[in-house]
TIDRENMAR-590438 format. One record per residue (C-alpha): x, y, z; residue in one letter. Coordinates in steps of 0.5 Angstrom, whole numbers, always signed. Layout:
<atoms>
<<X, Y, Z>, "a">
...
</atoms>
This chain:
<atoms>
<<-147, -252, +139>, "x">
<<-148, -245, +143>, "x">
<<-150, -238, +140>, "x">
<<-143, -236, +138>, "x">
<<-142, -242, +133>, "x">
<<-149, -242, +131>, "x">
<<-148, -235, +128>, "x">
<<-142, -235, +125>, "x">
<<-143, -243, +122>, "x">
<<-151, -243, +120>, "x">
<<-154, -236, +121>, "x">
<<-149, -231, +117>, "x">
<<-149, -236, +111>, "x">
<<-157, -236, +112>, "x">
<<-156, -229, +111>, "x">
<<-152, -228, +105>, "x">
<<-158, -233, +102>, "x">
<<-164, -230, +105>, "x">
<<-162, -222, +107>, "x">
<<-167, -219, +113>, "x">
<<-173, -216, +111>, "x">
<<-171, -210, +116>, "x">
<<-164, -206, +118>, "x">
<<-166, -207, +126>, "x">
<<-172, -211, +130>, "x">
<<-176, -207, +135>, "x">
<<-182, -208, +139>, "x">
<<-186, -202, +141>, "x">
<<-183, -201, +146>, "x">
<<-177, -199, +141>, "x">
<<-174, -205, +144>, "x">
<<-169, -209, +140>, "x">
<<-171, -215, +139>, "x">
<<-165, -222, +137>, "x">
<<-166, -226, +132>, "x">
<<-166, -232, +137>, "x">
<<-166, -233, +144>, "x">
<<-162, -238, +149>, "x">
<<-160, -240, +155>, "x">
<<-156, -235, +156>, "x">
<<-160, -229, +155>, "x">
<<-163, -229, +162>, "x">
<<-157, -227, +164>, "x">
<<-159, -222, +169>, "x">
<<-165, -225, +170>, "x">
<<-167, -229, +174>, "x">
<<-170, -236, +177>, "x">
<<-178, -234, +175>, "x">
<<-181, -239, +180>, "x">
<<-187, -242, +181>, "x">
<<-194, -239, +180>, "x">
<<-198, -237, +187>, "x">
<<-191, -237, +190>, "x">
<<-188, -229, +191>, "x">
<<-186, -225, +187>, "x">
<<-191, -227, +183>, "x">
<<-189, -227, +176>, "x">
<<-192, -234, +173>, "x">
<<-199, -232, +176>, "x">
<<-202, -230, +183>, "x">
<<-205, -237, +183>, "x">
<<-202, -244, +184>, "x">
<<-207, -246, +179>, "x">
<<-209, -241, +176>, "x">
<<-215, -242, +170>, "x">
<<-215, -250, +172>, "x">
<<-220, -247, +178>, "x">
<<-223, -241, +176>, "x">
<<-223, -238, +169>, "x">
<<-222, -230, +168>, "x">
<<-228, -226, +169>, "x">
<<-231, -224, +162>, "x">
<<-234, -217, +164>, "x">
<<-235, -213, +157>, "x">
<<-236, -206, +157>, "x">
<<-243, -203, +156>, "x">
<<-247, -197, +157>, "x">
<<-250, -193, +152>, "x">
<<-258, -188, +152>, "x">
<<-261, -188, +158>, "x">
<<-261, -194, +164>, "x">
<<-266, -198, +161>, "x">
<<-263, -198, +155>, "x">
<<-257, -200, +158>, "x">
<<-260, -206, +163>, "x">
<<-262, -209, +157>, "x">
<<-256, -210, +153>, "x">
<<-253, -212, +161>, "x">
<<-258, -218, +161>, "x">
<<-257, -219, +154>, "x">
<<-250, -220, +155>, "x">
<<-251, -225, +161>, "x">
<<-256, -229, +158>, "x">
<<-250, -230, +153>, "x">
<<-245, -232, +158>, "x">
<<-241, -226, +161>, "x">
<<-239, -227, +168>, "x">
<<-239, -220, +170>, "x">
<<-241, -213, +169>, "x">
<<-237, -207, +167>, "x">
<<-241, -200, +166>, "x">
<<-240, -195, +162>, "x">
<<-242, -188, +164>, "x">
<<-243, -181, +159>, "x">
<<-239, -176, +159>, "x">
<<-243, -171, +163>, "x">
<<-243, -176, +168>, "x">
<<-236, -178, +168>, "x">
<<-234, -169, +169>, "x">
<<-239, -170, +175>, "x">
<<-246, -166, +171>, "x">
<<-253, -168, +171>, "x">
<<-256, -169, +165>, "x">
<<-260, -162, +164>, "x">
<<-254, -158, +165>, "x">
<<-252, -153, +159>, "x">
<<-245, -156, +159>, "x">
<<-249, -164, +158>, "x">
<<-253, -162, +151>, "x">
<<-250, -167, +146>, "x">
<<-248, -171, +151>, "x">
<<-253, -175, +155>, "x">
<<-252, -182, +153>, "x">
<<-247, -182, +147>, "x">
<<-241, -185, +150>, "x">
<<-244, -188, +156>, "x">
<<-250, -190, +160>, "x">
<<-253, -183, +164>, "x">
<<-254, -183, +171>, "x">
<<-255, -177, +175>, "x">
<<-258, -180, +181>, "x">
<<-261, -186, +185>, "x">
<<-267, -186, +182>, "x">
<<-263, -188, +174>, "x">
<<-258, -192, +178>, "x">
<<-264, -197, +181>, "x">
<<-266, -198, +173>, "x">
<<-259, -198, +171>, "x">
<<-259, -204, +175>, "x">
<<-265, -208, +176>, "x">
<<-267, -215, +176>, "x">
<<-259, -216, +177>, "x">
<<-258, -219, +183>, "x">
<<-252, -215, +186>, "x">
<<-248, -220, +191>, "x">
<<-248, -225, +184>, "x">
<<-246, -221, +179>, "x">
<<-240, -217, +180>, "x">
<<-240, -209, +177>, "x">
<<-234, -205, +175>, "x">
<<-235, -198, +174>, "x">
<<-231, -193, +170>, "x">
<<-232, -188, +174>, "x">
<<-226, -183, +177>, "x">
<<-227, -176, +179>, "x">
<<-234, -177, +182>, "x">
<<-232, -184, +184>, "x">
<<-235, -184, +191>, "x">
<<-242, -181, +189>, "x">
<<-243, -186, +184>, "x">
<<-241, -191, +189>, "x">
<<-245, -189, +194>, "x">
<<-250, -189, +189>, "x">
<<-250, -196, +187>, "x">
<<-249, -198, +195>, "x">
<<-255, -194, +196>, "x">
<<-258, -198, +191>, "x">
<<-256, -205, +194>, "x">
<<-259, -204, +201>, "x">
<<-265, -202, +198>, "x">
<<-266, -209, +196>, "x">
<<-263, -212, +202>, "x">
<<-257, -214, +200>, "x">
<<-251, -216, +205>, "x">
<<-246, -211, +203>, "x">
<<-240, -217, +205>, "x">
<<-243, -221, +199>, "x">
<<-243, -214, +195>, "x">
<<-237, -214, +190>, "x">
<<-234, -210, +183>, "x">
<<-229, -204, +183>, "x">
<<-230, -197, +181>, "x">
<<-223, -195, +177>, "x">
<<-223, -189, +182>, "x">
<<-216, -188, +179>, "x">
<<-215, -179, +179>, "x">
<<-208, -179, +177>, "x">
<<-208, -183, +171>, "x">
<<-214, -177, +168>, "x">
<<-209, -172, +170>, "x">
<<-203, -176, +167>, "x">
<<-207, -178, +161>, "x">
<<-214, -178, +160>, "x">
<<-216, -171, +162>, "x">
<<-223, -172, +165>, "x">
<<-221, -169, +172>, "x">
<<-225, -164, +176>, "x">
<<-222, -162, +183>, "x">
<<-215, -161, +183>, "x">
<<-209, -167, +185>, "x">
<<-209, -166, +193>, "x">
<<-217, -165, +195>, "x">
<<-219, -172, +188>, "x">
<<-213, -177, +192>, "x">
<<-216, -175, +199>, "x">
<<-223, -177, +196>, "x">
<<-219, -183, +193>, "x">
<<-216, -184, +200>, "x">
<<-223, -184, +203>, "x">
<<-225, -190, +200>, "x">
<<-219, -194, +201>, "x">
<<-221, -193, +208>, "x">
<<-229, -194, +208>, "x">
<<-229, -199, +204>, "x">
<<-226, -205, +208>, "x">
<<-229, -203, +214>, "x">
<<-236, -204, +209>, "x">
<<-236, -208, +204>, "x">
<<-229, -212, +204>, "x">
<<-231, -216, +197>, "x">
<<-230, -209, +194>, "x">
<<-225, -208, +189>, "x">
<<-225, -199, +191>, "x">
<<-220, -198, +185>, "x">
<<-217, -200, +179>, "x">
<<-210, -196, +178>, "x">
<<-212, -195, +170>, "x">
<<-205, -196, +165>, "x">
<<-210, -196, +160>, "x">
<<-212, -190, +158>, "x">
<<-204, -189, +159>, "x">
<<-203, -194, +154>, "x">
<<-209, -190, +149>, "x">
<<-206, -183, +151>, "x">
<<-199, -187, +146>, "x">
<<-195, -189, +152>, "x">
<<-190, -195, +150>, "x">
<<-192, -202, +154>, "x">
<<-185, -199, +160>, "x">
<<-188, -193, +160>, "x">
<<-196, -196, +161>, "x">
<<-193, -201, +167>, "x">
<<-188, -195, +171>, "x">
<<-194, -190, +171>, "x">
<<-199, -194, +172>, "x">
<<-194, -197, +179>, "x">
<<-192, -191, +180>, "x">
<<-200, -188, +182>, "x">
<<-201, -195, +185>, "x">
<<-196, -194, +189>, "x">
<<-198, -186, +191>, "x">
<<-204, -188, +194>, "x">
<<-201, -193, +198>, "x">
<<-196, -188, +200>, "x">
<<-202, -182, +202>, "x">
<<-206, -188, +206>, "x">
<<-200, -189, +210>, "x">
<<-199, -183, +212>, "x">
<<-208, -182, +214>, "x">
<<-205, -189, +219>, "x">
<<-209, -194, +216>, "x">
<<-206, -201, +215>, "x">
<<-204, -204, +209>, "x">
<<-206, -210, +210>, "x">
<<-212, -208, +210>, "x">
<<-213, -204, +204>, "x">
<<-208, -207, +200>, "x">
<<-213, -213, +198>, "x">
<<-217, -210, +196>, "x">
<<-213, -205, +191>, "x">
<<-214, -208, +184>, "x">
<<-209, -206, +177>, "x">
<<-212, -205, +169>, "x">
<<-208, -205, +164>, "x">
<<-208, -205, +156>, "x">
<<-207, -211, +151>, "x">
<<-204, -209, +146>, "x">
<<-201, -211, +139>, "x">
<<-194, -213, +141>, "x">
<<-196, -221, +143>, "x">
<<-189, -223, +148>, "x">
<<-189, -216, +149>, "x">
<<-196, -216, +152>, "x">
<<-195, -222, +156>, "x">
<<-187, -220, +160>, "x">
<<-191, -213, +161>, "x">
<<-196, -217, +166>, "x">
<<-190, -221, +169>, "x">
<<-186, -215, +170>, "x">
<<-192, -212, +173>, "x">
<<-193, -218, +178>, "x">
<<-186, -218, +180>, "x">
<<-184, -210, +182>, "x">
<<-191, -210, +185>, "x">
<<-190, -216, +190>, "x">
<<-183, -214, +192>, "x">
<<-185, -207, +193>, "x">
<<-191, -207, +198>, "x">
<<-187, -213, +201>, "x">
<<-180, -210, +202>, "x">
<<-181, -202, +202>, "x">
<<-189, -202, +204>, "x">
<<-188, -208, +210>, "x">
<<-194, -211, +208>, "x">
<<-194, -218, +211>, "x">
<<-200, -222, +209>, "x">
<<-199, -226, +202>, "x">
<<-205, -223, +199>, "x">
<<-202, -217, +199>, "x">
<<-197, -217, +196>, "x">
<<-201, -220, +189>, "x">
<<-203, -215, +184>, "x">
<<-209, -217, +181>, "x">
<<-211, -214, +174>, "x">
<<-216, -214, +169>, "x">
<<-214, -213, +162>, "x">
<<-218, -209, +156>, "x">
<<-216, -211, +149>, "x">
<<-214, -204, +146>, "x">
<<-218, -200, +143>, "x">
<<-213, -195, +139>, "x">
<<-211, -200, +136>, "x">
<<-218, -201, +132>, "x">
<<-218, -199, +125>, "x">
<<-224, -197, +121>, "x">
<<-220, -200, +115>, "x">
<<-224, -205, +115>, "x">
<<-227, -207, +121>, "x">
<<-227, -214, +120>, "x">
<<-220, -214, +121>, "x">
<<-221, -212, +128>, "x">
<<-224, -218, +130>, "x">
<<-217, -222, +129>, "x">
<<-213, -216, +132>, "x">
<<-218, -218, +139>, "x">
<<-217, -224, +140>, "x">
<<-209, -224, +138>, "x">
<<-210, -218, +145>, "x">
<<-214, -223, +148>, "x">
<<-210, -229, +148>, "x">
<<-203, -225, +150>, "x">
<<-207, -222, +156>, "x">
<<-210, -229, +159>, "x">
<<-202, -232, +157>, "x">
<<-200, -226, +161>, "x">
<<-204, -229, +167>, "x">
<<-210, -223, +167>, "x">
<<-215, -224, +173>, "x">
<<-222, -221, +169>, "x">
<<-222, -219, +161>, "x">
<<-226, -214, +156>, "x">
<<-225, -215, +149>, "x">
<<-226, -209, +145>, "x">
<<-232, -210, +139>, "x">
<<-231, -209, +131>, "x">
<<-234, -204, +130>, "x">
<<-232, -200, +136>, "x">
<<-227, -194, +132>, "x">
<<-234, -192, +128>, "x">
<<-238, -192, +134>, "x">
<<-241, -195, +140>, "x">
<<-242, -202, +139>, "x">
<<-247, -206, +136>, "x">
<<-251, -212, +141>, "x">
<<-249, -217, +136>, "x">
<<-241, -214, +135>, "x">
<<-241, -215, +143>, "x">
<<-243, -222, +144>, "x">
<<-238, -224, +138>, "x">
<<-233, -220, +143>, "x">
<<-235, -224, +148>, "x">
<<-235, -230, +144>, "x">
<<-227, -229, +142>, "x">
<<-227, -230, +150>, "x">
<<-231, -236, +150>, "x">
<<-227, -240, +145>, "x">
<<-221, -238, +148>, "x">
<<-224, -241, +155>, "x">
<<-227, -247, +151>, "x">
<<-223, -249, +146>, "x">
<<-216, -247, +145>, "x">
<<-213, -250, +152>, "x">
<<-211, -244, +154>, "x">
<<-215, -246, +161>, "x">
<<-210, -253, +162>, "x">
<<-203, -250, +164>, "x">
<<-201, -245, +169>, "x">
<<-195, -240, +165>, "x">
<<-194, -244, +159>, "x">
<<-189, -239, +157>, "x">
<<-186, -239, +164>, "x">
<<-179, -241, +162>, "x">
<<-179, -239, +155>, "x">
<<-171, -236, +154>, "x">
<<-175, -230, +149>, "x">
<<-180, -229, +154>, "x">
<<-176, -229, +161>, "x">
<<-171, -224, +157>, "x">
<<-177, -219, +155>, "x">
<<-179, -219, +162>, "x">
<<-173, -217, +165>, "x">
<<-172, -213, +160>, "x">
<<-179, -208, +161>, "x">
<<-178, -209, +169>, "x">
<<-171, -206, +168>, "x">
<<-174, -200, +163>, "x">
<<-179, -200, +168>, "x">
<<-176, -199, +174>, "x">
<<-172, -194, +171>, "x">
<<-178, -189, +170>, "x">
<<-180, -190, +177>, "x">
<<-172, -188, +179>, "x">
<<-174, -181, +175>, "x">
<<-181, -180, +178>, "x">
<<-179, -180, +185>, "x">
<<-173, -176, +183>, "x">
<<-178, -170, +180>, "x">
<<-181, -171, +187>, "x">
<<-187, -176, +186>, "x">
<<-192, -177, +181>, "x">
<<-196, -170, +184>, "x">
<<-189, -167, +182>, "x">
<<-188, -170, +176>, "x">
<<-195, -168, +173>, "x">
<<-195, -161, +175>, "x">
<<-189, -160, +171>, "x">
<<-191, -164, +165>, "x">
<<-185, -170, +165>, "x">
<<-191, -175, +164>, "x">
<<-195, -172, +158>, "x">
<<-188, -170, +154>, "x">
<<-186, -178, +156>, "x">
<<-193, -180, +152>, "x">
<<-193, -176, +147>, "x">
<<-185, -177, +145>, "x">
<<-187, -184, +145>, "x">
<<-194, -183, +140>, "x">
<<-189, -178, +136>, "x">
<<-184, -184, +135>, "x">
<<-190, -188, +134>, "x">
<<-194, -185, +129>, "x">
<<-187, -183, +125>, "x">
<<-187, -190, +124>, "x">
<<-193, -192, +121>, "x">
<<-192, -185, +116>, "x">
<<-185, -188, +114>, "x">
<<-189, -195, +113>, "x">
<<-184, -198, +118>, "x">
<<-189, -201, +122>, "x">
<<-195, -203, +118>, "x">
<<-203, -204, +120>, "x">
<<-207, -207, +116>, "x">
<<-212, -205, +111>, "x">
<<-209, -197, +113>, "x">
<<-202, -197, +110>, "x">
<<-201, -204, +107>, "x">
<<-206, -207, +104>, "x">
<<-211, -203, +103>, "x">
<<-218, -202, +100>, "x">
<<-221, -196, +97>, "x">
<<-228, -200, +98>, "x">
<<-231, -199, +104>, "x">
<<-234, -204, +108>, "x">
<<-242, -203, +110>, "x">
<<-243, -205, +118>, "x">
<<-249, -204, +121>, "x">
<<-247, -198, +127>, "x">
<<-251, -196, +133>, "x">
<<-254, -190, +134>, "x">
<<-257, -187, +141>, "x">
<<-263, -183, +141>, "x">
<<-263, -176, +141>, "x">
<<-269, -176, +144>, "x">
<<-266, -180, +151>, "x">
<<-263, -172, +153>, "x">
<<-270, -170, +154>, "x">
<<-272, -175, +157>, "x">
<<-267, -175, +161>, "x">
<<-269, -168, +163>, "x">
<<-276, -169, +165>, "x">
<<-274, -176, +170>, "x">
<<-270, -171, +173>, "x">
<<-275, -165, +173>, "x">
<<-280, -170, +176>, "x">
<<-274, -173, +181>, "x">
<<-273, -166, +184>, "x">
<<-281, -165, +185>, "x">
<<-281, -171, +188>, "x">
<<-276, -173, +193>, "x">
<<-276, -170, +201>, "x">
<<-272, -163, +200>, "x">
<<-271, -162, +207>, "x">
<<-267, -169, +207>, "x">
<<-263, -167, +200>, "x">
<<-261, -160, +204>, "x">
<<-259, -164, +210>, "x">
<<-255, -169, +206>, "x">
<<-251, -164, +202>, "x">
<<-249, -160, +209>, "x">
<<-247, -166, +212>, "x">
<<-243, -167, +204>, "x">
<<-240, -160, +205>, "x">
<<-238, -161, +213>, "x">
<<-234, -167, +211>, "x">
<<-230, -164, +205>, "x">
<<-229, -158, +210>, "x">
<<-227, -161, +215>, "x">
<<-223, -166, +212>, "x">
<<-227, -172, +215>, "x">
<<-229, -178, +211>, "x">
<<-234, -177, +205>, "x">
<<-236, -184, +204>, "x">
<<-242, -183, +210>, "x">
<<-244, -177, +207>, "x">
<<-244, -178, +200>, "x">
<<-248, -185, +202>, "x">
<<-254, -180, +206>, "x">
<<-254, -176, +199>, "x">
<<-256, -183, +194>, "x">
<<-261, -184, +199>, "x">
<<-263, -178, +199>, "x">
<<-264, -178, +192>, "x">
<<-259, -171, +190>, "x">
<<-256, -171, +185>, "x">
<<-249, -172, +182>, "x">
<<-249, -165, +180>, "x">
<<-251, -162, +186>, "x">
<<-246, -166, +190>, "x">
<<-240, -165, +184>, "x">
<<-242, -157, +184>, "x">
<<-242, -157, +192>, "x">
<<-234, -160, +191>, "x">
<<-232, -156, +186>, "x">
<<-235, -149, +191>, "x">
<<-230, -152, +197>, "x">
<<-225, -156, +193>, "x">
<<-223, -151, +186>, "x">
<<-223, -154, +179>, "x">
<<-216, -157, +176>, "x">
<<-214, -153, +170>, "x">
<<-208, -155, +166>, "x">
<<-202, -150, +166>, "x">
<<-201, -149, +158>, "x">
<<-194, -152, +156>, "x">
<<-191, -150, +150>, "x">
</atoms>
């Protein structure tokens, strides 16, 4: 029976009997959804291939999970580095794979701890880390070429870097055998999350510049995440998450092209992070999607010629926005659905987010039983045995071409606005995010789209979890390590450090060098960030009405 004959014989009949609970079904990204999917559906698709064969839409390897797991590397920072290295050794001894750290807010804008604008700060929503000195605690007893580190970090991304290889030559290590990621990825902070300091131009050149050091030294290192998730966060539909976050990737590529460098040396090496939202087949097409219009484009626009190129390689976080603190048991069962969506996408590396996460900082116990979602889908669920179960799937293939097409139409009118700089100085992707999370919010106001526990469901008890709480006194503390620091350390190598920083910004040479001589050097990240901010200028955002 084909679909024509199946609606008018059995679905109208079933109709009358059984009317539909909604007028029209959308996916979030207000997408009609059919109520059935065949053969002919695909039509417009295309063949999806097989995995580890390009474009890549059933995965960037043959066997995918059959020869490796997904790196698991929950996110963890809070306090001071020691109070961090702890919960990173807790984490490892439960079985994480990898690290993933999380910095304080002055860190992220590029302050040292005692800066006036850092009080109420230091250690709230991340690790605080202004100098060496923290980073050897924040990373002690943690053998850097076993354990891989990402880093959050964007706009002081090349000090911390530098920091953290600082750090690693210390203690011997070979940098070829170093590897992790920075998240580096200035244009989405402009786009969506807003923690900038210098100006567009001068913050993609000191991007640009770890695209050219960093093969050169530390090959198995991943110099940027291109972050669609902050996007996505921001109230970004899962098309409009995967065309920016592309249309950034691609950005980079463009400018490291025209410093001369080769993209076959650098494409490796560039990694994507993308949210895992509610919307289950919505999430895995988005990865699929992703795969496809990324290989075709470094193959067929960039020139690039070597296969491992062409792969985009991504790590996934399960979404923090969709965490209620309705509730909050609930979110367990949201993050594991997120979750298994993410790892049926083909995701390379996953964070699950934990429970308690919408009230605060989360717990020991409510991070390992995040980690624990990961391990039980790893371990038990047989997720792990086949390659692209979904590959195939009439629904599944329909919606994947379905995102590339919006997708693709987004990056059309990006580069008709004159690319992504153009487009963030006259605020088309912050009026796209924030129509989107309008539409969004009317929705659950209107009780259209339901979450449970906050407009269906709901509880007027409370439920009493057990919350995290940093310790003001850190912020002191802080202060003193860096008094004693600043007493202690050469002056004269700092000083030298810093104008070898300030010759390479005005001169436009790489900064990796000098910014690698200031973290041995031991100054601070306020000291360079200031310096910058005196050479670059700080980014402020034009006011729209």
């Amino acid at each position: 029976m084909n679909r024509e004959s199946w609606e008018k014989e059995v679905y109208q009949e079933t109709l009358r009997r059984l009317p539909e609970r909604k007028v029209q079904f959308l996916n979030l990204s207000d997408m009609p959804l059919q109520a059935v999917y065949t053969p002919e559906d695909p039509a417009g698709c295309e063949d999806p291939g097989m995995p580890g064969v390009y474009p890549y839409t059933r995965g960037i390897q043959a066997n995918m999970y059959r020869g490796k797991l997904w790196t698991m590397r929950m996110f963890a920072g809070f306090g001071s580095a020691a109070q961090t290295n702890q919960r990173f050794r807790a984490l490892l001894d439960a079985g994480q794979t990898g690290l993933s750290t999380a910095f304080d807010l002055p860190t992220l804008m590029g302050y040292d701890s005692d800066h006036p604008f850092a009080k109420g700060e230091v250690g709230k929503c991340g690790v605080a880390v202004s100098s060496l000195a923290d980073m050897e605690v924040l990373f002690e007893g943690i053998d850097p070429t076993k354990v891989t580190t990402s880093m959050t970090i964007n706009s002081p991304a090349n000090a911390l870097w530098a920091m953290y290889i600082a750090n690693a030559q210390k203690r011997g290590a070979d940098l070829a055998e170093v590897g992790g990621t920075i998240q580096n990825d200035i244009l989405k902070e402009f786009i969506a999350q807003k923690e900038y300091i210098f100006p567009p131009k001068p913050s993609v050149s000191l991007v640009i510049d770890t695209f050219e050091w960093g093969p050169k030294h530390l090959p198995k290192w991943n110099f940027i995440s291109v972050s669609g998730y902050h996007i996505r966060e921001a109230g970004s539909t899962a098309a409009q998450e995967l065309a920016f976050t592309l249309a950034d990737g691609f950005h980079y590529i463009e400018q490291a092209l025209k410093r001369g460098l080769d993209i076959d040396e650098f494409a490796p090496r560039i990694s994507f992070f993308f949210d895992v939202h509610n919307d289950f087949f919505e999430e895995i097409a988005k990865f699929r999607a992703a795969r496809r219009i990324y290989a075709r484009r470094l193959r067929e626009v960039y020139r690039a010629r070597l296969p491992r190129s062409w792969m985009l390689r991504t790590h996934a976080q399960t979404a923090g926005v969709s965490l209620t603190a309705q509730q909050p048991l609930n979110n367990i069962t949201r993050v594991a659905l997120q979750a298994l969506a993410a790892v049926l996408g083909g995701t390379q590396s996953l964070h699950t987010d934990a429970y308690d996460e919408a009230l605060a900082l989360p717990t020991e116990e409510a991070a390992k039983v995040a980690l624990r979602s990961q391990q039980i889908l790893a371990e038990e669920s047989g997720v792990d045995a086949v390659v692209d179960p979904l590959g195939g799937s009439y629904y599944v293939e329909a919606l994947t071409a379905s995102i590339e097409r919006a997708a693709l139409a987004y990056l059309e009118e990006i580069r008709e606005r004159g690319g992504v700089e153009a487009a963030i100085e006259d605020g088309y992707f912050a009026s796209q995010i924030g129509e989107a999370a309008y539409r969004y919010q009317r929705s659950l106001e209107s009780g259209e789209r339901k979450i449970v526990g906050v407009n269906a469901y709901a509880e007027s008890e409370e439920v009493a979890i057990p919350l995290l709480t940093v310790d003001p006194e850190i912020e002191r503390l802080q202060a003193e390590r860096l008094a004693r620091l600043r007493r202690e350390r050469d002056g004269s190598a700092v000083h030298l450090a810093l104008q070898h920083l300030r010759d390479a910004a005005i001169q436009g040479r790489n900064t990796m060098p000098a910014f690698l001589e200031c973290a041995h050097a031991y100054a601070t990240l306020g000291e360079q960030m200031d310096l910058l901010r005196a050479v670059y200028g700080q980014y402020t955002e034009a006011v729209r009405v």
